[in-house]
PyMOL Python script that loads the backbone (N, CA, C, O; Angstrom):
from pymol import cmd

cmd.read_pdbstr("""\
ATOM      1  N   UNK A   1     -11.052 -33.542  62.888  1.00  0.00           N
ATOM      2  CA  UNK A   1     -12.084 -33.013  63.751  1.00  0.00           C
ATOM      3  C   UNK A   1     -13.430 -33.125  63.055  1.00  0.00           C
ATOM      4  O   UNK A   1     -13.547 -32.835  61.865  1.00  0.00           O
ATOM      5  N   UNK A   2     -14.629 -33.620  63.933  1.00  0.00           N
ATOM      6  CA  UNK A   2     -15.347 -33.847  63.218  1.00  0.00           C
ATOM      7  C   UNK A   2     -16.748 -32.632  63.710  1.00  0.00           C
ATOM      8  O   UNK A   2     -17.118 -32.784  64.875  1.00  0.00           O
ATOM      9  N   UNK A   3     -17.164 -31.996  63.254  1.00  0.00           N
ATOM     10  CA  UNK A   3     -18.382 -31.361  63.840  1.00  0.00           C
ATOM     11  C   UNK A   3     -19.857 -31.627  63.013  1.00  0.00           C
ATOM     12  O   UNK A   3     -20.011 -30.661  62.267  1.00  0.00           O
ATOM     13  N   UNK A   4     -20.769 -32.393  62.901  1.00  0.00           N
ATOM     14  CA  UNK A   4     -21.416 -32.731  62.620  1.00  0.00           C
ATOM     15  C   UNK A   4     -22.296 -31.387  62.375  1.00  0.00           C
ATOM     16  O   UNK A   4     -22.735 -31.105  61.260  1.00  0.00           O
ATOM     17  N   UNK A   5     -22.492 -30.658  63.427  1.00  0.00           N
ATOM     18  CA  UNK A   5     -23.902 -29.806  63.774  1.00  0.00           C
ATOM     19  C   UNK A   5     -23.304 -28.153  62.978  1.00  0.00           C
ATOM     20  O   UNK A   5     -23.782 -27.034  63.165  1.00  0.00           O
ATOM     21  N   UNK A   6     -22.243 -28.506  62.170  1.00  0.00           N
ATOM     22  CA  UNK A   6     -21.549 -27.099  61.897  1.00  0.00           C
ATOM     23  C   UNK A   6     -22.485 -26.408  60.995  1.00  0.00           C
ATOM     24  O   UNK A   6     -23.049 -25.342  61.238  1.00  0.00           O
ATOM     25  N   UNK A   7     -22.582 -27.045  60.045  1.00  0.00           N
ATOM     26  CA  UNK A   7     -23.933 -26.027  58.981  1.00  0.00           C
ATOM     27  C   UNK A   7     -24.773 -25.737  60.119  1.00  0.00           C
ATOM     28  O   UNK A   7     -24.740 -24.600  60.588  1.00  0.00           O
ATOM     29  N   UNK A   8     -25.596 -26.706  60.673  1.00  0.00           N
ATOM     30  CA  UNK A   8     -26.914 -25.910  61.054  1.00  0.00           C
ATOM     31  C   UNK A   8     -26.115 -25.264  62.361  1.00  0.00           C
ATOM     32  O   UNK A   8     -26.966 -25.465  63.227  1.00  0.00           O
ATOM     33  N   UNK A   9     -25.375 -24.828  62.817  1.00  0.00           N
ATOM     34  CA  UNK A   9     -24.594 -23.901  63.836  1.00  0.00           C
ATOM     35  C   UNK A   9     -24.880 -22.462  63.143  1.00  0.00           C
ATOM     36  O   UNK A   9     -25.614 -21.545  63.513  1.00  0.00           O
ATOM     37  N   UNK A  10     -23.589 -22.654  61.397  1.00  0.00           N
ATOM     38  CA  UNK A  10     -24.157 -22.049  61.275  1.00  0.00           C
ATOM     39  C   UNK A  10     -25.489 -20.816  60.667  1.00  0.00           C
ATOM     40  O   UNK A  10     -25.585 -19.597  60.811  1.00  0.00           O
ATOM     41  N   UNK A  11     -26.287 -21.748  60.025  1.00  0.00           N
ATOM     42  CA  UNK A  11     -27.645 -21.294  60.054  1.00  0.00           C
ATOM     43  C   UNK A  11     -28.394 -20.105  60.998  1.00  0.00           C
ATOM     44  O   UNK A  11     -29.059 -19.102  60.742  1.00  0.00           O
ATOM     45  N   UNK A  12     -27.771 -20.979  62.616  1.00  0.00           N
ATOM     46  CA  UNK A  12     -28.780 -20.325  63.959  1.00  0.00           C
ATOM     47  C   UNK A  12     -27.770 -19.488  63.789  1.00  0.00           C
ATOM     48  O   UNK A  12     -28.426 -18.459  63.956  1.00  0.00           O
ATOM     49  N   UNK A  13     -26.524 -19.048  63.559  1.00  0.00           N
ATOM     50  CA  UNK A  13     -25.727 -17.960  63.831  1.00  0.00           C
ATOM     51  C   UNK A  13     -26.080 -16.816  62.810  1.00  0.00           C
ATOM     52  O   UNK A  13     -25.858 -15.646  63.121  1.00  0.00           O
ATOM     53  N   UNK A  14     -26.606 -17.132  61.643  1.00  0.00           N
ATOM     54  CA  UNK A  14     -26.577 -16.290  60.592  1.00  0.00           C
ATOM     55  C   UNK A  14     -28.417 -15.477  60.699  1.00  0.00           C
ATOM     56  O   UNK A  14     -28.648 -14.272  60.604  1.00  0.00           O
ATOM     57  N   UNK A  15     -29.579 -16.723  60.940  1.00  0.00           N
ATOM     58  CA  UNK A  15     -30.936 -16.203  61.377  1.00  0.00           C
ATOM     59  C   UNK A  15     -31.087 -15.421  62.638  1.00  0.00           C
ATOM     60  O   UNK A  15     -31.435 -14.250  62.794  1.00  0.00           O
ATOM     61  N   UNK A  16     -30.714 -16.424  63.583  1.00  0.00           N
ATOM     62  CA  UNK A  16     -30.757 -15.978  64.554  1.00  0.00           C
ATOM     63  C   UNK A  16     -29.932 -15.114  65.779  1.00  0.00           C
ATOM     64  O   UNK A  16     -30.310 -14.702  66.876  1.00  0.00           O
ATOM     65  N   UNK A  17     -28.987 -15.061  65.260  1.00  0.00           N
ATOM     66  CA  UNK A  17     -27.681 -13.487  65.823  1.00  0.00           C
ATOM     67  C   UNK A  17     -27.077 -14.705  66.708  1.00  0.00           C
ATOM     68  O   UNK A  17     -26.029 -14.240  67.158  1.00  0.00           O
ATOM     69  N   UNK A  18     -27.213 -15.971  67.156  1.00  0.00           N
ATOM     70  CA  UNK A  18     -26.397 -16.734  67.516  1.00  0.00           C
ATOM     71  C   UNK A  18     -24.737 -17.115  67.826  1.00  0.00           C
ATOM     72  O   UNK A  18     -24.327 -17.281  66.678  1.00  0.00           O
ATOM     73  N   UNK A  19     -23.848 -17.288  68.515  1.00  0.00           N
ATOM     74  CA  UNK A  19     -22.796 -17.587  68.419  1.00  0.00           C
ATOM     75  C   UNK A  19     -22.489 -18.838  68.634  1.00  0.00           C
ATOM     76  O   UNK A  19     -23.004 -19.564  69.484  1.00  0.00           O
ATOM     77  N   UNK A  20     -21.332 -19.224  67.589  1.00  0.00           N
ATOM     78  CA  UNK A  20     -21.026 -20.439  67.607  1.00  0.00           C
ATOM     79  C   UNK A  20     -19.846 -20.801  68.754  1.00  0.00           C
ATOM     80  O   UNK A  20     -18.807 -20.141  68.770  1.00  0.00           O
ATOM     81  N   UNK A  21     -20.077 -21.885  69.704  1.00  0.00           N
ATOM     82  CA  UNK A  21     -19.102 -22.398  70.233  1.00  0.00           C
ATOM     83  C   UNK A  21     -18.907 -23.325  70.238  1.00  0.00           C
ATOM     84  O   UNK A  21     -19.772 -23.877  69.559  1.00  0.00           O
ATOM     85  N   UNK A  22     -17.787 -24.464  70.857  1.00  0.00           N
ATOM     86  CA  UNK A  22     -17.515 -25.782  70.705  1.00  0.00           C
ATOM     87  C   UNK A  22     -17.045 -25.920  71.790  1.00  0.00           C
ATOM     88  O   UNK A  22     -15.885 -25.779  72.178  1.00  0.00           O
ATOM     89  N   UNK A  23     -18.342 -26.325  72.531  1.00  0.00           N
ATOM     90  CA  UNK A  23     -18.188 -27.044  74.012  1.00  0.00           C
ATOM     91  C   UNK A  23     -17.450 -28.430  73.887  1.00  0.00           C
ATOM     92  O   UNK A  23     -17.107 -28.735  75.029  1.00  0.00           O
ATOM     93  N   UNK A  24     -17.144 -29.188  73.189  1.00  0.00           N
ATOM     94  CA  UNK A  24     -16.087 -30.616  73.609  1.00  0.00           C
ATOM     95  C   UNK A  24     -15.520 -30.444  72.083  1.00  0.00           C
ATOM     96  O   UNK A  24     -16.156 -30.952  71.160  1.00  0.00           O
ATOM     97  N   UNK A  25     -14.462 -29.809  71.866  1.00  0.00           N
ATOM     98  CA  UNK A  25     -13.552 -30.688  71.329  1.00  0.00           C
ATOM     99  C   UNK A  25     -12.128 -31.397  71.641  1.00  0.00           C
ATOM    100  O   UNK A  25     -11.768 -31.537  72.809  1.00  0.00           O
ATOM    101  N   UNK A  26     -11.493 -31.749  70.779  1.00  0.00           N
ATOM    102  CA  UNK A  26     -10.686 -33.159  71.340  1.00  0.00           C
ATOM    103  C   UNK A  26      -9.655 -33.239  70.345  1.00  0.00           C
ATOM    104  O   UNK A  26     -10.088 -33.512  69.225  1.00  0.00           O
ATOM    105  N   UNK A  27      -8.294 -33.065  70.442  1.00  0.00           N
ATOM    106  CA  UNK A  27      -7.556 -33.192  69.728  1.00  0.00           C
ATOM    107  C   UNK A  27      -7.115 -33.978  68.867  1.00  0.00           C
ATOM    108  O   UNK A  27      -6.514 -33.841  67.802  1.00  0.00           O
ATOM    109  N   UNK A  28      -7.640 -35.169  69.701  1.00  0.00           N
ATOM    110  CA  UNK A  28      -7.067 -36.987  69.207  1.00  0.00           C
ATOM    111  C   UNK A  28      -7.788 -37.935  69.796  1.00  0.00           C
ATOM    112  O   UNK A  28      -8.356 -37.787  70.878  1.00  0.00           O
ATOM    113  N   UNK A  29      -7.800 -38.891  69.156  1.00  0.00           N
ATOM    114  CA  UNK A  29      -8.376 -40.223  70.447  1.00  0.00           C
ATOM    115  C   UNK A  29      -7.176 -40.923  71.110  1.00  0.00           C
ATOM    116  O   UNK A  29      -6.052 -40.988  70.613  1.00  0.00           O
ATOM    117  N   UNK A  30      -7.501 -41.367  72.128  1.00  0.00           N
ATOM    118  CA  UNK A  30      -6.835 -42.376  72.883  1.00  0.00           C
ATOM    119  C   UNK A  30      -5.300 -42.999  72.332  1.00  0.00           C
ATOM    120  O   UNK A  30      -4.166 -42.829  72.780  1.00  0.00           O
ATOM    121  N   UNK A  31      -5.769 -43.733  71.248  1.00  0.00           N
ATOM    122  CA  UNK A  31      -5.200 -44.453  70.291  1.00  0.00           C
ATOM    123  C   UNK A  31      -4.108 -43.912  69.192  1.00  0.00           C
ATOM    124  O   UNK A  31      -3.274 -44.631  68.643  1.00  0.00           O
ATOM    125  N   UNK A  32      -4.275 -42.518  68.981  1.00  0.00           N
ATOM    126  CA  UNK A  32      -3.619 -41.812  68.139  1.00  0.00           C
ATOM    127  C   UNK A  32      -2.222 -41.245  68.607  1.00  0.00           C
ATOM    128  O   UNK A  32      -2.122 -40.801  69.751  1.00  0.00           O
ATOM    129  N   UNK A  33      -0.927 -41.251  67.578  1.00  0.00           N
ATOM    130  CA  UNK A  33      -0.261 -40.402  67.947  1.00  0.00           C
ATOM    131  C   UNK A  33      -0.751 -39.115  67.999  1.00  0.00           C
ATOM    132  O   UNK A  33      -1.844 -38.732  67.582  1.00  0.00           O
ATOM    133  N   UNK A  34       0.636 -38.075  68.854  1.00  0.00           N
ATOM    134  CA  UNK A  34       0.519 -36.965  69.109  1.00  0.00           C
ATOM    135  C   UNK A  34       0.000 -36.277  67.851  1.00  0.00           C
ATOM    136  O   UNK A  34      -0.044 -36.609  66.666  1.00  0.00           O
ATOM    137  N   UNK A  35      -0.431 -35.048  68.635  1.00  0.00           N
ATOM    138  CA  UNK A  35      -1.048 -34.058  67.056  1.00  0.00           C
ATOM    139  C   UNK A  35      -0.095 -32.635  67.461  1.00  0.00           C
ATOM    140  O   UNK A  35       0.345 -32.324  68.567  1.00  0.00           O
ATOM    141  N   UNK A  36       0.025 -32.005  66.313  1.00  0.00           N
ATOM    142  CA  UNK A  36       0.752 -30.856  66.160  1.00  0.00           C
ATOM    143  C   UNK A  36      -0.511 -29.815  66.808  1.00  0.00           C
ATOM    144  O   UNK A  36      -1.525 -29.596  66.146  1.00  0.00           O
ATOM    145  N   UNK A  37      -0.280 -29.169  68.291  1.00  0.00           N
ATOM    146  CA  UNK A  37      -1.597 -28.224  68.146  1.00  0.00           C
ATOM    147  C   UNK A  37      -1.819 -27.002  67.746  1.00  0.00           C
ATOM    148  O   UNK A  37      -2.770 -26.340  68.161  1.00  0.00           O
ATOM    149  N   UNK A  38      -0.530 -26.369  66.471  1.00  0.00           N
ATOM    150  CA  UNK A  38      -1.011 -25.306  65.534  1.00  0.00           C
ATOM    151  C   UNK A  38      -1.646 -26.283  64.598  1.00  0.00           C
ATOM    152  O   UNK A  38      -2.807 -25.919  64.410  1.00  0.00           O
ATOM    153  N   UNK A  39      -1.397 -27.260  64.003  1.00  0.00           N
ATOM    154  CA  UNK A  39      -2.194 -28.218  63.232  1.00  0.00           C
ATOM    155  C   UNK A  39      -3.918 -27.914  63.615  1.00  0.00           C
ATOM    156  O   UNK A  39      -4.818 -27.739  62.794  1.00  0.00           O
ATOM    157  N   UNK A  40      -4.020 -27.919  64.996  1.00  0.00           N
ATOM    158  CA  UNK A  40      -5.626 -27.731  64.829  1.00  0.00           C
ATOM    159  C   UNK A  40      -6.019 -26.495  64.912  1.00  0.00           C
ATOM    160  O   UNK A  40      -7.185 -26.146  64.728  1.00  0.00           O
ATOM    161  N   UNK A  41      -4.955 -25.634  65.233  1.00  0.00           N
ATOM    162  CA  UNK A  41      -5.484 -23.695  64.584  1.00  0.00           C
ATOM    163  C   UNK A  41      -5.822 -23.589  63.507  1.00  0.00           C
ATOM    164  O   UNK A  41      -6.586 -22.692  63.150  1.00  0.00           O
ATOM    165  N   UNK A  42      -5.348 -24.457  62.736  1.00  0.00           N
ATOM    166  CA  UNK A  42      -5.382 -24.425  61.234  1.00  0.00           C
ATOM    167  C   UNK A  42      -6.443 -25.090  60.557  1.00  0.00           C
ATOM    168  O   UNK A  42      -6.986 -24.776  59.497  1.00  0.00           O
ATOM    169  N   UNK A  43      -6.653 -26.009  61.281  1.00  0.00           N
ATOM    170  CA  UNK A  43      -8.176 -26.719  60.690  1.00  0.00           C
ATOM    171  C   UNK A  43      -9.218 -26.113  61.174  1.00  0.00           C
ATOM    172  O   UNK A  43     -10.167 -26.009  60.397  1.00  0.00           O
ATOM    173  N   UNK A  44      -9.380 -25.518  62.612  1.00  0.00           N
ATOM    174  CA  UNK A  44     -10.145 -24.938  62.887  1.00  0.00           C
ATOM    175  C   UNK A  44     -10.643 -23.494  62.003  1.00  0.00           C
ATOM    176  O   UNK A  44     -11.772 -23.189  61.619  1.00  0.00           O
ATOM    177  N   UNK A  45      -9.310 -22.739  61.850  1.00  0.00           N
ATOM    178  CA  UNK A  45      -9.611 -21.776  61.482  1.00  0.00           C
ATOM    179  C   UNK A  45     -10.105 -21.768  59.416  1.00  0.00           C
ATOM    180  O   UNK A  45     -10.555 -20.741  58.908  1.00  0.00           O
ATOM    181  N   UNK A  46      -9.952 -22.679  58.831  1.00  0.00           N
ATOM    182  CA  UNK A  46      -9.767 -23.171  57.371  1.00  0.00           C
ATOM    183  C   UNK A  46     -11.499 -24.133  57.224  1.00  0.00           C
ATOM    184  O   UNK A  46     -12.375 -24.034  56.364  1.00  0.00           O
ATOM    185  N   UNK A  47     -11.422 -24.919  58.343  1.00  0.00           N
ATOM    186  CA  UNK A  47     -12.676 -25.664  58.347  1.00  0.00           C
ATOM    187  C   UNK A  47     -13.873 -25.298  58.990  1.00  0.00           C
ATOM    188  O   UNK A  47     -14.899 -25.866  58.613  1.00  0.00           O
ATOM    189  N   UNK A  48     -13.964 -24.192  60.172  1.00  0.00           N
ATOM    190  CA  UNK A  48     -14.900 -23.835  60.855  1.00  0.00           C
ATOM    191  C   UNK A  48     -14.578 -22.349  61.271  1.00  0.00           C
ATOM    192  O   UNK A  48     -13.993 -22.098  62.325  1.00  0.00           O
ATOM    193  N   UNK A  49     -15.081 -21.167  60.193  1.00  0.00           N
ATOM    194  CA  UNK A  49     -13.999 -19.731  60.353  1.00  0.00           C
ATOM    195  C   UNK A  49     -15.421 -19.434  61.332  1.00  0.00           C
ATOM    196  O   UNK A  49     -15.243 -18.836  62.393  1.00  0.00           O
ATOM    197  N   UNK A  50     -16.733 -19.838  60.975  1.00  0.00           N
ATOM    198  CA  UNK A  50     -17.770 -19.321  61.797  1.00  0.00           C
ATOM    199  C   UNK A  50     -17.393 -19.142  63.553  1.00  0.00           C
ATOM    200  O   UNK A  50     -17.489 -18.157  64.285  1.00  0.00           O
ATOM    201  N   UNK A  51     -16.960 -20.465  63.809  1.00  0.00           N
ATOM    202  CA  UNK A  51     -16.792 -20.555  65.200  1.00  0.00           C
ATOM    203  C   UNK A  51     -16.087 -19.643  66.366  1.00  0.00           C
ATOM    204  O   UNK A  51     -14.932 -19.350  66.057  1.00  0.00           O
ATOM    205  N   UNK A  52     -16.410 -19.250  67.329  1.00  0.00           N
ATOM    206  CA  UNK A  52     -16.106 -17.817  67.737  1.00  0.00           C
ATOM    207  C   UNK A  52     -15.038 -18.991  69.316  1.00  0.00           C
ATOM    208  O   UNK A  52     -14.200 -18.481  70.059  1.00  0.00           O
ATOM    209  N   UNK A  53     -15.307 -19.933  69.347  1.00  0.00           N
ATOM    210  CA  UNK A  53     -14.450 -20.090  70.236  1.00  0.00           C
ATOM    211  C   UNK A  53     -14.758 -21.771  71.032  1.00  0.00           C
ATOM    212  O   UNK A  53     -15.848 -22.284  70.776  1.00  0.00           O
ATOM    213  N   UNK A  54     -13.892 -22.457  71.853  1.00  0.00           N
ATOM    214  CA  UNK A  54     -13.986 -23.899  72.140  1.00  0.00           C
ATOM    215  C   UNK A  54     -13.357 -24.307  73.478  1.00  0.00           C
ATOM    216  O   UNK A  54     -12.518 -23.591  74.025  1.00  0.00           O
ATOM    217  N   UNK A  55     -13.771 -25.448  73.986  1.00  0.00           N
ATOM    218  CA  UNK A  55     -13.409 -25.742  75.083  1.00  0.00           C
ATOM    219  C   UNK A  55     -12.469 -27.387  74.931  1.00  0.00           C
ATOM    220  O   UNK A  55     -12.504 -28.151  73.967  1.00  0.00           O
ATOM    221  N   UNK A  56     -11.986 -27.488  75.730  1.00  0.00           N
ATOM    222  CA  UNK A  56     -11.595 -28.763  75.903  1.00  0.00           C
ATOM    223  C   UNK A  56     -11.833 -29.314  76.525  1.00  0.00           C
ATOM    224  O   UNK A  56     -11.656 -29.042  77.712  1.00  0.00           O
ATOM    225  N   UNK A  57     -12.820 -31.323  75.795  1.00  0.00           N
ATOM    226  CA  UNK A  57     -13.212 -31.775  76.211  1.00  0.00           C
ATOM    227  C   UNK A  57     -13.019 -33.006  77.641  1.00  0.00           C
ATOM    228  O   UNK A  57     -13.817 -33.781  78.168  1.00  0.00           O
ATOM    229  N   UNK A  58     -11.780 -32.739  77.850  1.00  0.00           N
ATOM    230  CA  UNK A  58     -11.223 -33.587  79.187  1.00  0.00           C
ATOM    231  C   UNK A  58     -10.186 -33.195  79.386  1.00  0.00           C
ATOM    232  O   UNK A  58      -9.572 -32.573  78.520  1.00  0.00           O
ATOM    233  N   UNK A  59      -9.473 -33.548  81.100  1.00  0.00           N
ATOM    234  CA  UNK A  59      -8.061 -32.769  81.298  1.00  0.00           C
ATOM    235  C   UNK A  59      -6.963 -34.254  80.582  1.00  0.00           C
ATOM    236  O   UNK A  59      -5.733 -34.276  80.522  1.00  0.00           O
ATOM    237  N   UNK A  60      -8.004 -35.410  80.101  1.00  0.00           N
ATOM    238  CA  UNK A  60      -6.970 -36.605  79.568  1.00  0.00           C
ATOM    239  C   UNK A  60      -6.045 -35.992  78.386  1.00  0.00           C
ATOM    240  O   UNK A  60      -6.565 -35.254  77.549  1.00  0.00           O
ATOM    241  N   UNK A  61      -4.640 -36.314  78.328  1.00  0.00           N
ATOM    242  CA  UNK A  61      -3.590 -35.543  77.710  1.00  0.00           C
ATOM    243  C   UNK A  61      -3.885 -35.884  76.044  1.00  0.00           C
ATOM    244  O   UNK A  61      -3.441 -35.123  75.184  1.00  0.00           O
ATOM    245  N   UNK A  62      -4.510 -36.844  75.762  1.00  0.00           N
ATOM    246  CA  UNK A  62      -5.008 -37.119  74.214  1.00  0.00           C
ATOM    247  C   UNK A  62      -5.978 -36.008  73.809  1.00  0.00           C
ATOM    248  O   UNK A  62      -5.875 -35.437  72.723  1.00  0.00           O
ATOM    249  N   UNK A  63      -6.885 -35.730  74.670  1.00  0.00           N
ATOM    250  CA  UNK A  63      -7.878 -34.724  73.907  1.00  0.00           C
ATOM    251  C   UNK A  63      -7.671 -33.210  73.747  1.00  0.00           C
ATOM    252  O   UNK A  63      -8.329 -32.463  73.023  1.00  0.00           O
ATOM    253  N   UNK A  64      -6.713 -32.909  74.493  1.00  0.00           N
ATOM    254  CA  UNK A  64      -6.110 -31.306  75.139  1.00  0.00           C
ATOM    255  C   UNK A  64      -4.430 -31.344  74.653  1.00  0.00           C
ATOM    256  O   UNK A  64      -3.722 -32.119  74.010  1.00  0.00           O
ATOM    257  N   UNK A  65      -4.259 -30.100  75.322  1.00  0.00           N
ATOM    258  CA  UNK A  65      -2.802 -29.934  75.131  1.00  0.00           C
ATOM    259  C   UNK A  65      -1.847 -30.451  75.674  1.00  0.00           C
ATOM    260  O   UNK A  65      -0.793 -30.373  75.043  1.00  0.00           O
ATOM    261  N   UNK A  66      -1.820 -31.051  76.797  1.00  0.00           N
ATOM    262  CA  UNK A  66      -0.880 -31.683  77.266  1.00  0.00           C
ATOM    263  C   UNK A  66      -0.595 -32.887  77.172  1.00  0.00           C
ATOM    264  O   UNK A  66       0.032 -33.425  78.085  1.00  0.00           O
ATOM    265  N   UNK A  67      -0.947 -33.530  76.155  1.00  0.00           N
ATOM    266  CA  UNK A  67       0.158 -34.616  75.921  1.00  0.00           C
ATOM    267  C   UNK A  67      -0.015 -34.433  74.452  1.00  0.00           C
ATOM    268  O   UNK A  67      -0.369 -35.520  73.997  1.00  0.00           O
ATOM    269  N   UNK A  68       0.095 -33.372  73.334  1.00  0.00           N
ATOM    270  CA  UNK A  68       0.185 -33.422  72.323  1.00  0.00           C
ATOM    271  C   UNK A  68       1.250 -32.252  71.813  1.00  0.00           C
ATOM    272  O   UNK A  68       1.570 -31.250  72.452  1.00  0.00           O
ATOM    273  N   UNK A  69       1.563 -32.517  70.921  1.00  0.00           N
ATOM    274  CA  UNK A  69       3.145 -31.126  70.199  1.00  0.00           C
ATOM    275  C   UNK A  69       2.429 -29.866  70.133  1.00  0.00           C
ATOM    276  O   UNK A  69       1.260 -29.629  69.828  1.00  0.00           O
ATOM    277  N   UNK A  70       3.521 -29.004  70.535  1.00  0.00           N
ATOM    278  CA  UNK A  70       2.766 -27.147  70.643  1.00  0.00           C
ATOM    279  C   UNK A  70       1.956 -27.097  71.247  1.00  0.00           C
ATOM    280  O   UNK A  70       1.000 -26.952  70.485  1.00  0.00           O
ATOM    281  N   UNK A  71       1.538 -27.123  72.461  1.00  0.00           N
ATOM    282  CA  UNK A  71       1.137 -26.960  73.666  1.00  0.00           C
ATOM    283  C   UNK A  71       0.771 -25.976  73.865  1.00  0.00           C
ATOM    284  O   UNK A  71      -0.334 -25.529  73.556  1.00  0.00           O
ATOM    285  N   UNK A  72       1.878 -25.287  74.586  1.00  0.00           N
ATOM    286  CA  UNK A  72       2.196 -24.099  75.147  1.00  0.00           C
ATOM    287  C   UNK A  72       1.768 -23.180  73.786  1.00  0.00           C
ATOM    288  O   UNK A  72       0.861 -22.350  73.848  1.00  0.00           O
ATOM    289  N   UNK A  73       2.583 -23.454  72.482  1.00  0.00           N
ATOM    290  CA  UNK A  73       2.361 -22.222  71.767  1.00  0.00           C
ATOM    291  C   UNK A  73       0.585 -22.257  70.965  1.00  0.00           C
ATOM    292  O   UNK A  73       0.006 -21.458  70.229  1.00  0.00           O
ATOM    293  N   UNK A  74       0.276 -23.297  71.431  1.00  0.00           N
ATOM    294  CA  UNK A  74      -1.140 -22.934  70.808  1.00  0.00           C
ATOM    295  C   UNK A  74      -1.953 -22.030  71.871  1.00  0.00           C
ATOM    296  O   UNK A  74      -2.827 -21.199  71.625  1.00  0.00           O
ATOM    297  N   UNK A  75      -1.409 -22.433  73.157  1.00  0.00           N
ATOM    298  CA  UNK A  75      -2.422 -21.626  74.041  1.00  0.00           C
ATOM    299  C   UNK A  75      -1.647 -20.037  74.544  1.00  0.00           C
ATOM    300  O   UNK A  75      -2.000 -19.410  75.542  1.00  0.00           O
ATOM    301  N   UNK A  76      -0.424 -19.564  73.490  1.00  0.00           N
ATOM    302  CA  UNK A  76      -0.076 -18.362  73.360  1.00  0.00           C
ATOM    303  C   UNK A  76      -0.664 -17.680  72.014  1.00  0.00           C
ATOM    304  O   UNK A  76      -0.901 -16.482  71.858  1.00  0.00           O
ATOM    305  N   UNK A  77      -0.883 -18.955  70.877  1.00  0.00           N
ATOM    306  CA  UNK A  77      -1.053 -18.325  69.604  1.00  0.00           C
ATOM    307  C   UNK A  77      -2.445 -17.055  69.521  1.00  0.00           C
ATOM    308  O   UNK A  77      -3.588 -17.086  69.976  1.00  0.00           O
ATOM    309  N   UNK A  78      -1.663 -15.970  68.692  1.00  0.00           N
ATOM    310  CA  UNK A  78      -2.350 -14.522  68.785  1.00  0.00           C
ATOM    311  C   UNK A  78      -3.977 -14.790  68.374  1.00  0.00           C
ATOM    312  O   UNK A  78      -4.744 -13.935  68.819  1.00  0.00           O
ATOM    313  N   UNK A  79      -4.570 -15.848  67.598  1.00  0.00           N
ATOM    314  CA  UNK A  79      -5.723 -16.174  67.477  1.00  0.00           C
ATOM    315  C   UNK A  79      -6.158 -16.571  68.601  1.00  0.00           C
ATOM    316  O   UNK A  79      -7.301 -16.116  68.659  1.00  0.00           O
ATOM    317  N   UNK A  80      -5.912 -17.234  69.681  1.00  0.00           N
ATOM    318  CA  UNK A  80      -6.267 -17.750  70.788  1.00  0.00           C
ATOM    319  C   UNK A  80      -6.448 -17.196  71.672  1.00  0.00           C
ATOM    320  O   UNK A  80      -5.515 -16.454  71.980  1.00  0.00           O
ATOM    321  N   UNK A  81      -8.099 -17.175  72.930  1.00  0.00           N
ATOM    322  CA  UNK A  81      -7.901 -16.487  74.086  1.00  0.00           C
ATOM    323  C   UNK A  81      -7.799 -17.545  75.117  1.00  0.00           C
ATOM    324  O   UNK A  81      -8.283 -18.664  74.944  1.00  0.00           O
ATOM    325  N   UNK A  82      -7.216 -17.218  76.110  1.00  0.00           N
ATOM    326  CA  UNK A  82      -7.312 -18.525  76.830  1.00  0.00           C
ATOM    327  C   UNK A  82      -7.441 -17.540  78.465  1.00  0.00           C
ATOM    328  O   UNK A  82      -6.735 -16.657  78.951  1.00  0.00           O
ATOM    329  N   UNK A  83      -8.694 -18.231  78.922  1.00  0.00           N
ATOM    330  CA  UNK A  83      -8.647 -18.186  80.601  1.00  0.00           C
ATOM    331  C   UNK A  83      -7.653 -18.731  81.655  1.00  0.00           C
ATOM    332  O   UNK A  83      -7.139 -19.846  81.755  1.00  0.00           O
ATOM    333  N   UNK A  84      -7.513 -17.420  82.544  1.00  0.00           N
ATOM    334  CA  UNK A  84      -6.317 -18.138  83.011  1.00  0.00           C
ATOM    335  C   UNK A  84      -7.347 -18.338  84.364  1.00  0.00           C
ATOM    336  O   UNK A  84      -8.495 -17.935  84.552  1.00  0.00           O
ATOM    337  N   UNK A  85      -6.344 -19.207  85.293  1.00  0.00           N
ATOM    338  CA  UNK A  85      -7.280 -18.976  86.432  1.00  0.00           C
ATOM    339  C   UNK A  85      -6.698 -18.431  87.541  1.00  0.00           C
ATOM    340  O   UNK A  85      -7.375 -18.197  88.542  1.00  0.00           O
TER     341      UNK A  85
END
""", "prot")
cmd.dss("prot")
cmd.show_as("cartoon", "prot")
cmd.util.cbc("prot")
cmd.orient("prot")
């Protein structure tokens, strides 16, 4: 996962009372096998602890949960809130 803008995220979070979110991220590209998705609880939470929360960037099954391993249990895992609709 790559977040480019994470320091200065969080900077504005720390000056300016800011919260960090992550409007597109993406599990995998196109091209990649499946990813484990406690694998990215874990990077998320190890590589970006600032971040208060994220969206997923397409309903395509490479970038989200559904076409990648732990699915379901990432969007149960106790760190996770998830909207239902």
């Amino acid at each position: 996962m790559i977040f480019n803008e994470y320091d200065w995220a969080v900077e504005k979070k720390k000056n300016r009372g800011k919260v960090i979110w992550w409007a597109e991220l993406g599990i995998r590209g196109r091209e990649d096998p499946p990813r484990d998705c406690l694998d990215v609880v874990e990077k998320l939470e190890n590589s970006f602890p600032e971040l208060a929360g994220f969206v997923f960037w397409s309903d395509n099954g490479h970038y989200n949960v559904i076409g990648n391993i732990n699915g379901p249990e990432l969007m149960t895992h106790p760190n996770i809130v998830t909207i239902n609709e």
